[in-house]
N, C-alpha and C positions, 0 to 999 in steps of 0.2 A: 608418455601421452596417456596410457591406460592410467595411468595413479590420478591426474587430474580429471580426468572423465567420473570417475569415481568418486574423487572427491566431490564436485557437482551435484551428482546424482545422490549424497549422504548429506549436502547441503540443502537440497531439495525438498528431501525426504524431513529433514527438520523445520524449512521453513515453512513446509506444508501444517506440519502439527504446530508449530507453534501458530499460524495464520489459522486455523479450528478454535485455537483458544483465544485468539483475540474477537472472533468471530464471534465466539459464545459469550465474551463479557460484551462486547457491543451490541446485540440482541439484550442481554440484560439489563444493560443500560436505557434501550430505548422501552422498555416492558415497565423498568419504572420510574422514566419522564425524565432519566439524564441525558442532557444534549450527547450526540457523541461529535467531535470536530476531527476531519481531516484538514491538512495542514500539508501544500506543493512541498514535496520536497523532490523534484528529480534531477538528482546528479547535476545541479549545481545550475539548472537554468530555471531559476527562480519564478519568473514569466510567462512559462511555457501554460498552455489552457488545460485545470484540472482534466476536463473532461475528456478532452483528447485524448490525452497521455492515457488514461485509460481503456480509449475506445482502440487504441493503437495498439497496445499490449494484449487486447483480445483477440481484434479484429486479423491482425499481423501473426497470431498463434507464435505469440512470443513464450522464452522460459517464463516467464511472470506470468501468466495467462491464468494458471491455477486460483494465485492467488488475489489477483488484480478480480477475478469473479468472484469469489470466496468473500472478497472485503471492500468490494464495489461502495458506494455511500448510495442511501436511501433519500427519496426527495424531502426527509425530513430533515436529514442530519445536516450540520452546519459545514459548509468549504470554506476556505480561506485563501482565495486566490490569489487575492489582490496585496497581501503580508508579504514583505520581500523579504526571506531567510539570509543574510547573507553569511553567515558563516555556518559551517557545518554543528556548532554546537552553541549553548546557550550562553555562555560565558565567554566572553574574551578581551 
């Protein structure tokens, strides 16, 4: 049980930094007038209301919570709510 706690905690520690750098190119993006688009994707319920799902992941002081703040969308960037993903990848 301690190997997987740790692993967690080293996945964490990654998604963190890598959620910094997307942070940082999405600030640059909008600094010079590229749209940046979020795009529902949670775990397979297509439908579910962007906004919620984020407000839940805060509000609930979920694992995600770091970075569900970190990479919040800004009232200018575009969501895509209404796009139903139905497979997990782009091709199939």
């Amino acid at each position: 049980m301690n190997n997987i706690l740790s692993f967690f905690v080293e996945l964490l520690k990654v998604a963190e930094k890598i959620g910094r750098r997307i942070a940082a190119l999405t600030e640059a993006a909008r600094k010079a007038g590229i749209p940046v688009v979020y795009v529902n994707d949670n775990f397979g319920k297509w439908k579910s209301d962007f906004h919620n799902v984020i407000e839940y992941v805060i509000n609930e002081n979920k694992p995600g919570k770091p970075l569900a703040e970190l990479l919040q969308p800004q009232d200018n960037d575009c969501k895509f709510e209404s796009i139903e993903k139905r497979k997990a990848y782009l091709l199939y």
